[in-house]
BAKE-480694 format. One line per 10 residues: number of its first residue (from 1); their letters; for each residue x, y, z of N, C-alpha, C. Coordinates in steps of 0.1 Angstrom, whole numbers, plus 2048, in hexadecimal, padded with zeros to 3 digits. Example, Ala and Ser with C-alpha at 12.3 -4.5 7.8 and 13.67 -1.06 7.14 Angstrom:
BEGIN
1 = as = 884 7C7 84E 87B 7D3 84E 884 7DF 84E; 880 7EA 847 889 7F5 847 881 800 84F $
end
This chain:
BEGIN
1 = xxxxxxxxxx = 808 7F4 800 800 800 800 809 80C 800; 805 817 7F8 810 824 7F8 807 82E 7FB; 809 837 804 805 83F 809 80B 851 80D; 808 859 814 813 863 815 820 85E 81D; 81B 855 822 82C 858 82F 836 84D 824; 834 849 81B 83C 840 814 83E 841 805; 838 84B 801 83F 851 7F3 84A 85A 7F1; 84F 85A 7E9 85E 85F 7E7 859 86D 7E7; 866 874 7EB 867 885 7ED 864 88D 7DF; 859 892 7DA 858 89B 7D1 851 8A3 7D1 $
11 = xxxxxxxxxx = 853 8AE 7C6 84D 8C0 7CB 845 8C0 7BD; 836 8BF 7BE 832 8C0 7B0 82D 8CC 7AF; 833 8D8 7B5 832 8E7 7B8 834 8EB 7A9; 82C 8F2 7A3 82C 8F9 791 836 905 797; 842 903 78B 852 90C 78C 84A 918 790; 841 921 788 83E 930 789 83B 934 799; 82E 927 79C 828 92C 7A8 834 92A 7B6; 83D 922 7B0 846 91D 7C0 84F 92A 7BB; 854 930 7B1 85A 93F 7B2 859 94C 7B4; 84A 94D 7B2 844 951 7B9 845 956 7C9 $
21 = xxxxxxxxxx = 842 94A 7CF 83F 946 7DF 853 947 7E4; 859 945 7D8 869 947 7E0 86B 955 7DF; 865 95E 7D5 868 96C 7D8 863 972 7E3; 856 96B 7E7 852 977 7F0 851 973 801; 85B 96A 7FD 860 95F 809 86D 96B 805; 876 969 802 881 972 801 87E 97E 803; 873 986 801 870 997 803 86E 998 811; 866 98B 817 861 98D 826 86E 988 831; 879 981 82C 884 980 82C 88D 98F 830; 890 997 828 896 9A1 824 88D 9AA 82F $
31 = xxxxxxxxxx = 882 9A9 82C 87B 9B7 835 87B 9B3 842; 87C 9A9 84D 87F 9A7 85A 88E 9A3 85F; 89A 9A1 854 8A7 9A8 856 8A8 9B8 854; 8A1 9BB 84D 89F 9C9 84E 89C 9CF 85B; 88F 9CC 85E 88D 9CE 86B 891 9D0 877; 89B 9C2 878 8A1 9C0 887 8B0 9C8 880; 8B5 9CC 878 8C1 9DA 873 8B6 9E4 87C; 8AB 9E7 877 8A3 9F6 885 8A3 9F4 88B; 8A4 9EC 895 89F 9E4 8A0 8AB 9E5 8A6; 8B8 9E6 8A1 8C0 9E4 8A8 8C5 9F5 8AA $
41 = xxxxxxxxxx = 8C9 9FA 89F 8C8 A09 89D 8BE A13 8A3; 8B6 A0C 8A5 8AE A14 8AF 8B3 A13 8BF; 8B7 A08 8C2 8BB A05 8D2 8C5 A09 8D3; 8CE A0E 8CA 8DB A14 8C6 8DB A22 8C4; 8D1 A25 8C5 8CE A38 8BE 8D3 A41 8CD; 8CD A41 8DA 8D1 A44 8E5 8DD A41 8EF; 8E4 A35 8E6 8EE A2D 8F4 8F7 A2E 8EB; 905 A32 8F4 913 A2D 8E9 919 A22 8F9; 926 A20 8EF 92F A1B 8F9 92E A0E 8FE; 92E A0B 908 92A 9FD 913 91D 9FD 913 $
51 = xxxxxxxxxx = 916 A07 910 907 A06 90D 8FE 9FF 902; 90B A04 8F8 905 9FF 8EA 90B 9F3 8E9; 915 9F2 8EF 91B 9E3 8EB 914 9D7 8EF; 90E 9DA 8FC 907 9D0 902 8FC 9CF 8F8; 8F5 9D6 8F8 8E8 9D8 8ED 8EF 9CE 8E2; 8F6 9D5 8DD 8FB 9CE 8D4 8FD 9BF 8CF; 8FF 9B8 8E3 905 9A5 8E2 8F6 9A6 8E2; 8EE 9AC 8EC 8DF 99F 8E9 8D6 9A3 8DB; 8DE 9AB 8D3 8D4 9AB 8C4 8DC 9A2 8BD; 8E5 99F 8BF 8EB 998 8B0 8E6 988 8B1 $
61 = xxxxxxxxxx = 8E0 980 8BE 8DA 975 8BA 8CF 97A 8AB; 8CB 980 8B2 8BA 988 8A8 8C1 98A 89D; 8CA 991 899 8D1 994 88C 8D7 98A 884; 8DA 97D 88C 8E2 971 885 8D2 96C 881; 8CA 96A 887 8C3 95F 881 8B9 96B 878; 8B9 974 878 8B4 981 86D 8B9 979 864; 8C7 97D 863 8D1 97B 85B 8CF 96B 84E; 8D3 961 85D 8CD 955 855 8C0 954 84F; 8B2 958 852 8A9 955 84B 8AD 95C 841; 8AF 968 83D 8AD 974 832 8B5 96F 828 $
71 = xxxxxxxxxx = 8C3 966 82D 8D1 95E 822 8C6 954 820; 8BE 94D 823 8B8 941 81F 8A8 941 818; 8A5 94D 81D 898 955 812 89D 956 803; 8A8 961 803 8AE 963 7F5 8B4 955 7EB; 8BA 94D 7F6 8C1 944 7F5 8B8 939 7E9; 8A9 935 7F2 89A 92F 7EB 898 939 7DD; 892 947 7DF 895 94B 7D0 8A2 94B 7C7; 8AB 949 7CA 8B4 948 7C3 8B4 938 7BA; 8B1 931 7C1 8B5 924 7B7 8A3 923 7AF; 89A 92D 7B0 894 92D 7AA 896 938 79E $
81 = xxxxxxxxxx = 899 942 79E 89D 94B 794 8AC 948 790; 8B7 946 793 8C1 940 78E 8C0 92C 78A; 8C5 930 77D 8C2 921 77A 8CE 91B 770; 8D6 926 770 8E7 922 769 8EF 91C 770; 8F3 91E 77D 8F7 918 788 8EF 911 791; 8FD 906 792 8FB 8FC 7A3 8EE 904 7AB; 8E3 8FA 7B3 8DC 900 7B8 8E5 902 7CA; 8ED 8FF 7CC 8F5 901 7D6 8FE 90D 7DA; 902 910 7CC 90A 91A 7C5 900 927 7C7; 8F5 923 7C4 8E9 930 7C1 8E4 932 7CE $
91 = xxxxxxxxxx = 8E1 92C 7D7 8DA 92D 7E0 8E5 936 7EA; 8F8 932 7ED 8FD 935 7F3 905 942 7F0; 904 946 7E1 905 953 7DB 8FD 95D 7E0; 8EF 95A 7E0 8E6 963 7E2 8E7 966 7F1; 8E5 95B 7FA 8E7 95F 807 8F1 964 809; 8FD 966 806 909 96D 80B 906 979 808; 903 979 7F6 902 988 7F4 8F7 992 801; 8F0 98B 808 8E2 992 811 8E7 998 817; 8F4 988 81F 8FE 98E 82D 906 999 828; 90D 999 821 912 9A7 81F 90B 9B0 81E $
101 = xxxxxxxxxx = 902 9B1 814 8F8 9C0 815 8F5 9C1 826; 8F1 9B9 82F 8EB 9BF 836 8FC 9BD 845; 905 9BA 83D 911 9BE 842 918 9CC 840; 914 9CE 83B 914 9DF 833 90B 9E8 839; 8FF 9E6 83D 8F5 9EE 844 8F7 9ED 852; 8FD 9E6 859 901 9E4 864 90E 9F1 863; 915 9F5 859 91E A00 85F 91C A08 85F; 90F A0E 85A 90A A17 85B 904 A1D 86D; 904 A10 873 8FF A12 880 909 A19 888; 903 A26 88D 90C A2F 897 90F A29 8A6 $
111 = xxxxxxxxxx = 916 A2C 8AE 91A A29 8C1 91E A1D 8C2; 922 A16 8BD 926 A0B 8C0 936 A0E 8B8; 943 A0B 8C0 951 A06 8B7 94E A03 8B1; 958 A04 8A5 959 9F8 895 95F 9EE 899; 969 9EA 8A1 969 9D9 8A7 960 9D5 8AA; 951 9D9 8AE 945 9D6 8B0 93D 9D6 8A4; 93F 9DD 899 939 9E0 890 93B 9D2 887; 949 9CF 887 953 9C3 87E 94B 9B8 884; 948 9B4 893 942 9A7 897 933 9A7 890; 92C 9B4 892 921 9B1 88B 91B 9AE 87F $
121 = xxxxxxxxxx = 92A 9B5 87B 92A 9B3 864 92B 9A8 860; 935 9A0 867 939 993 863 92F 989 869; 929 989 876 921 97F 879 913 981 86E; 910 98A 867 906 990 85D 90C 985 851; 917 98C 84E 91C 984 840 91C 977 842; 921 970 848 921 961 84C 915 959 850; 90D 966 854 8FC 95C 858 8F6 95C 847; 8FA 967 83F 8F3 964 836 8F2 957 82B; 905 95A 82C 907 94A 826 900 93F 82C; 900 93C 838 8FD 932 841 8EC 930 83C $
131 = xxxxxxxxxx = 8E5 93C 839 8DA 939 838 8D8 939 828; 8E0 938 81E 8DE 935 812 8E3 926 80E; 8E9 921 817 8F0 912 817 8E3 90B 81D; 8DA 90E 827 8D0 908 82A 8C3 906 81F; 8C1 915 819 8BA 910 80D 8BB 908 802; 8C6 902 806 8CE 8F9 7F8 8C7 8E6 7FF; 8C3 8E9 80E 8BD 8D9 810 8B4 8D5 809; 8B9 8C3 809 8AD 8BE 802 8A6 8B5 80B; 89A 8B2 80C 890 8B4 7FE 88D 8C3 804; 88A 8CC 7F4 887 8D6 7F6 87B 8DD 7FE $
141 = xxxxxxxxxx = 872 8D1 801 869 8D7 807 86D 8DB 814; 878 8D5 821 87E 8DC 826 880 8E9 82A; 889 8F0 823 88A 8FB 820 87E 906 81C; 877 903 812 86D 906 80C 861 908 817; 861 8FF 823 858 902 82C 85C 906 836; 867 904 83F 870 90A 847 873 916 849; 874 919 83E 881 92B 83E 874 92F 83D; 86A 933 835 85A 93C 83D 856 937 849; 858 92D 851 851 927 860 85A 930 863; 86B 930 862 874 93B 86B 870 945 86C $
151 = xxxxxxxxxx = 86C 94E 85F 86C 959 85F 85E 95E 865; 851 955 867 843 958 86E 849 959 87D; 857 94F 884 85A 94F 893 862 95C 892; 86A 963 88B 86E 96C 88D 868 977 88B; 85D 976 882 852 985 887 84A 982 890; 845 973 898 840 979 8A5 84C 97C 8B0; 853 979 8AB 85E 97D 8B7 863 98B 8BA; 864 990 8AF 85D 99F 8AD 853 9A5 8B1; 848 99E 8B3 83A 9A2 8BA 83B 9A3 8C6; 842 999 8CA 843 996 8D6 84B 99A 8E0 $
161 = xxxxxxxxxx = 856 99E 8DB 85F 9A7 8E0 85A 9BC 8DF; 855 9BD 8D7 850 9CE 8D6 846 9CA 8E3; 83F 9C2 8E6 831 9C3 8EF 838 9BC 900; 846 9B9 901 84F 9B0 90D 846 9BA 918; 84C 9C4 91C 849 9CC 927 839 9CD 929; 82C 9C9 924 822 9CE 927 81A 9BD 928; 824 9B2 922 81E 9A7 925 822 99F 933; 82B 9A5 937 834 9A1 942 82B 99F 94D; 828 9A7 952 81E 9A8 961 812 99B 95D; 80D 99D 94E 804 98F 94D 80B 983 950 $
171 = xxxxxxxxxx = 81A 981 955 821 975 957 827 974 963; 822 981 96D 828 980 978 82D 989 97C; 831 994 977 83B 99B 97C 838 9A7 986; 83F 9A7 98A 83D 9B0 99C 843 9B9 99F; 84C 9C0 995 858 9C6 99B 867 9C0 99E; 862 9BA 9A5 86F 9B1 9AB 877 9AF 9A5; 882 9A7 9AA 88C 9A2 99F 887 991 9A0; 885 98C 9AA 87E 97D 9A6 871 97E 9A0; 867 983 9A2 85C 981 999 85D 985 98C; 868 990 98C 86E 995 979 871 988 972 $
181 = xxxxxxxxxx = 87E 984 978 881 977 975 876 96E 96F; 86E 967 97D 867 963 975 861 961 96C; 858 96A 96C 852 972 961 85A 973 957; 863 977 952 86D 976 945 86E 966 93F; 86E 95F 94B 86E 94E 947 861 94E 942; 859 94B 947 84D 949 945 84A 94F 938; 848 957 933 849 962 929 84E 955 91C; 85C 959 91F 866 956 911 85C 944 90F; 859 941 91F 857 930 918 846 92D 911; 841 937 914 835 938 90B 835 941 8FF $
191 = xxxxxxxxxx = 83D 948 8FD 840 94E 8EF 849 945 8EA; 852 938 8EE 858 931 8E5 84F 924 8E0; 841 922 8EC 836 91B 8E7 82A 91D 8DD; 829 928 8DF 81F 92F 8D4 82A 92F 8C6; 833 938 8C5 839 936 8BB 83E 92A 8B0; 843 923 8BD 842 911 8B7 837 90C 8B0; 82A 910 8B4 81E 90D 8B1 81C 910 8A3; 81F 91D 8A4 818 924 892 822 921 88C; 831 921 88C 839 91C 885 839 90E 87F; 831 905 885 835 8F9 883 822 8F5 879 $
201 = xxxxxxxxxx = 81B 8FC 881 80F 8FB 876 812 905 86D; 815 90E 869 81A 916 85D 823 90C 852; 82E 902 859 835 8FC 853 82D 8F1 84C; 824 8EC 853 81D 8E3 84D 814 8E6 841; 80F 8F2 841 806 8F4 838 80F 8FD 82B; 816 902 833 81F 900 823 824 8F7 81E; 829 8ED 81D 82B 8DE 819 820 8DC 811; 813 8DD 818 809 8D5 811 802 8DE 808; 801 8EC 809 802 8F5 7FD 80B 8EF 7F4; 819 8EB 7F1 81F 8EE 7E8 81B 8DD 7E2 $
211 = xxxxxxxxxx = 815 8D8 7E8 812 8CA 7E0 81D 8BF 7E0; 826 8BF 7E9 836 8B9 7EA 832 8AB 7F0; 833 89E 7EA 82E 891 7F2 83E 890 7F8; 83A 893 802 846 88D 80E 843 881 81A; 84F 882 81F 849 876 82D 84B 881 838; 848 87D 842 848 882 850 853 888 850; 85E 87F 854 867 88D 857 868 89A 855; 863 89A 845 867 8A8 83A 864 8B3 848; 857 8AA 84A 84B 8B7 855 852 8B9 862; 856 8AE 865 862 8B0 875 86B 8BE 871 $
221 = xxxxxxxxxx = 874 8BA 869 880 8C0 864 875 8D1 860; 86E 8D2 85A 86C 8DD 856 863 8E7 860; 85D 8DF 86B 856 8E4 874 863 8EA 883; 86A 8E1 886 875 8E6 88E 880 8EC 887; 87F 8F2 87D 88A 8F7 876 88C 908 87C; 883 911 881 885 91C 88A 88D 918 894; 887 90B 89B 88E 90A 8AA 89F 907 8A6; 8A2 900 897 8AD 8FB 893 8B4 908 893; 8AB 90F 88B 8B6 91F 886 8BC 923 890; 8B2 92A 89D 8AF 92E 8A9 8BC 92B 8AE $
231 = xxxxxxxxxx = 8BE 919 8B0 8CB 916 8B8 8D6 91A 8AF; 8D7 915 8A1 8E2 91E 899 8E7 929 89A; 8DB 932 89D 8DD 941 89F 8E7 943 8AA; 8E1 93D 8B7 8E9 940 8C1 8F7 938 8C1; 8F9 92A 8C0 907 927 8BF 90C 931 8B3; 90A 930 8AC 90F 93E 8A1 912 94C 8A4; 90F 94F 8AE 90F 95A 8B3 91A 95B 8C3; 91A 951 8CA 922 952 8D5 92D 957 8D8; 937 952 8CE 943 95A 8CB 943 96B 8C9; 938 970 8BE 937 977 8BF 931 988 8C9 $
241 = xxxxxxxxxx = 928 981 8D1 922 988 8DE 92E 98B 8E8; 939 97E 8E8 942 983 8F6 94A 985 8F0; 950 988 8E2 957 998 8DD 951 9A5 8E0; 941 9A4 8DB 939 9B2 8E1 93E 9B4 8F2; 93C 9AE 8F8 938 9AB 906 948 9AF 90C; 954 9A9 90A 962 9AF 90C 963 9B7 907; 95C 9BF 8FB 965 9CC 8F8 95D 9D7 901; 950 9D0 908 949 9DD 90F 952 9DB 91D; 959 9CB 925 958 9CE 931 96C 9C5 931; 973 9C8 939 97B 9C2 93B 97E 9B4 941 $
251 = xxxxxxxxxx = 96F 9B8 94D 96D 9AA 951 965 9A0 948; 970 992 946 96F 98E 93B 966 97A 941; 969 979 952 960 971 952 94B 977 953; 950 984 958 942 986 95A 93D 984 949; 945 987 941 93F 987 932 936 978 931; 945 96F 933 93D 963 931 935 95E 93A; 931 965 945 928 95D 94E 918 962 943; 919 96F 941 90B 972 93C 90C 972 930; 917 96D 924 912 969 91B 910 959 91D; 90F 953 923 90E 942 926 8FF 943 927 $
261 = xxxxxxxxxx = 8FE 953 934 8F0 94D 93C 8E4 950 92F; 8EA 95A 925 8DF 95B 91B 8E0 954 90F; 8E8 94E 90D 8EA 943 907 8E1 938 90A; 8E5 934 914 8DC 927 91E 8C8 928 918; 8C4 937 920 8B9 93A 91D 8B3 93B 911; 8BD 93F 901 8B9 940 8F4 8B7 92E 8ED; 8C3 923 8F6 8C6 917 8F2 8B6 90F 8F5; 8B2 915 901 8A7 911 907 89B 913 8FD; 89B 91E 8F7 892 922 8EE 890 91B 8E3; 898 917 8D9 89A 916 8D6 898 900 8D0 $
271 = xxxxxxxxxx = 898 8FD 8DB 896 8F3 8DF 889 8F0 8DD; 883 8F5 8E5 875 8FC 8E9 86C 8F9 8DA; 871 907 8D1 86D 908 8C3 86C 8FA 8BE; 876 8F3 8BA 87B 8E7 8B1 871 8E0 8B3; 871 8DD 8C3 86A 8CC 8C6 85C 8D2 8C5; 857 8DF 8C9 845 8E4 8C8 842 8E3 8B9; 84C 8E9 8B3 847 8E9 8A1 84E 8DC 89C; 855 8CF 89C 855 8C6 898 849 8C1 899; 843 8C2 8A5 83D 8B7 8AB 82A 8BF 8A5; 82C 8C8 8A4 81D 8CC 89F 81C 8CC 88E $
281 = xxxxxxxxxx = 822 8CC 886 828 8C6 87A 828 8B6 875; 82A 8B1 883 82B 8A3 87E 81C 8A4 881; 814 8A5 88D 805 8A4 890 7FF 8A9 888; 800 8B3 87E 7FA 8B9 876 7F5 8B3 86A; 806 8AB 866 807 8A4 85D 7FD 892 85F; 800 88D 86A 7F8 884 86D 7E9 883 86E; 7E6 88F 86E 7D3 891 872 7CF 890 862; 7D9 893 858 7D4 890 848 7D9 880 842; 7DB 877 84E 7DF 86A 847 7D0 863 848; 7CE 85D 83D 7C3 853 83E 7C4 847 847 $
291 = xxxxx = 7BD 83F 84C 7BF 832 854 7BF 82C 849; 7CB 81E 84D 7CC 813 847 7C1 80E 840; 7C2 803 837 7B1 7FA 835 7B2 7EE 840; 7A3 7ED 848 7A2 7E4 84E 7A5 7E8 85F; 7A4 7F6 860 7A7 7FE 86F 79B 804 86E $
end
């Protein structure tokens, strides 16, 4: 008996309409790297110095995985409008080219050193590659479903973050510094649930929009692919934050105690995403299987 979970991986997606859906996967791409460039330039507009540096280590998680979706948006339209070259070749051209553009726009940002400036250009340029080498997995549905699931967890994370201070007290918060705490846990672990959530049913129904007969995993893999980026982001970034973080302070274990401790907490997150949106992906995918004959 052949069914979905046991037919071979293909995309019977018509070329126009899947290039379509990769451009404007790539524009929504480009406009929320765009974004978190204001986002950071804005928290940068009032502060120089140890001020801005700091500012500076906890945006560049947000900036790397900017970075990587936007190298992996362009990366998808690329091997659909490029078609002379390796699709490997195309995918990790385009993403580089992103990282640099938006390694370029990064020097334009005022109050922060240019040894600060340098960590942020290059972690930009390198995410982008990073994220054009991901658009090159196969089966393409993967990618194809993933890199928009990323990019839907990175605009609510966006949402989520503009509205932090006024949702807080709904989670607890008191003033204090333990009930802050809490409340900030609490917080991040229901915005990495909800997020998991739509990411991973977003993921799903784009798959099944594009008409791709896949098996299960495609949907695991393409439903935890935020929480995958997520942790990419931050291992990708560590090195980088406690350069920010020494050039603001001499003391160089306090650096690493708090880049560990927010590391720890992004790793957590991150985790969080993967296994909520694998796992509502695969459920998703399962509530469309027929029963056997004879069940």
């Amino acid at each position: 008996m052949t069914d979905s979970v046991t037919v071979a991986d293909t995309d019977t997606e018509a070329p126009e309409r899947a290039t379509n859906r990769s451009g404007w996967i790539a524009f929504a791409g480009i406009a929320l790297l765009v974004a978190a460039l204001a986002i950071l330039r804005r928290q940068l507009s009032l502060d120089t110095g140890d001020v801005a540096l700091t500012i500076a280590s906890g945006s560049l998680p947000l900036l790397t995985l900017s970075g990587i979706s936007a190298g992996a948006a362009m990366g998808l339209w690329a091997v659909h409008f490029i078609q002379r070259v390796p699709r490997i070749a195309a995918s990790v051209l385009a993403g580089s080219a992103t990282g640099v553009l938006a390694s370029a726009a990064v020097f334009m940002v005022r109050g922060i050193p240019s040894s600060a400036l340098l960590v942020l250009a290059l972690a930009l340029a390198l995410a982008g590659a990073l994220g054009g080498a991901i658009a090159a997995i196969r089966p393409t549905a993967i990618p194809r479903a993933g890199v928009p699931a990323t990019l839907v967890a990175l605009l609510l994370s966006f949402v989520v973050a503009f509205n932090w201070s006024w949702l807080l007290p709904l989670f607890g918060a008191d003033g204090t510094a333990a009930g802050n705490h809490s409340a900030n846990g609490l917080l991040a672990g229901a915005q990495a649930l909800l997020i998991g959530l739509v990411s991973g049913v977003f993921a799903f129904f784009s798959i099944r929009r594009s008409r791709a007969s896949v098996r299960w995993p495609v949907y695991m893999v393409a439903g935890g692919m935020p929480g995958l980026l997520w942790i990419v982001a931050d291992l990708f970034t560590r090195i980088g934050t406690t350069r920010l973080l020494s050039l603001a302070s001499s003391d160089t274990t306090a650096d690493r105690l708090l880049s560990g401790d927010m590391g720890a907490g992004r790793i957590n997150t991150g985790l969080v995403l993967f296994f909520v949106g694998a796992v509502t992906a695969m459920v998703c995918f399962g509530r469309t299987l027929k029963p056997s004959a004879g069940q």
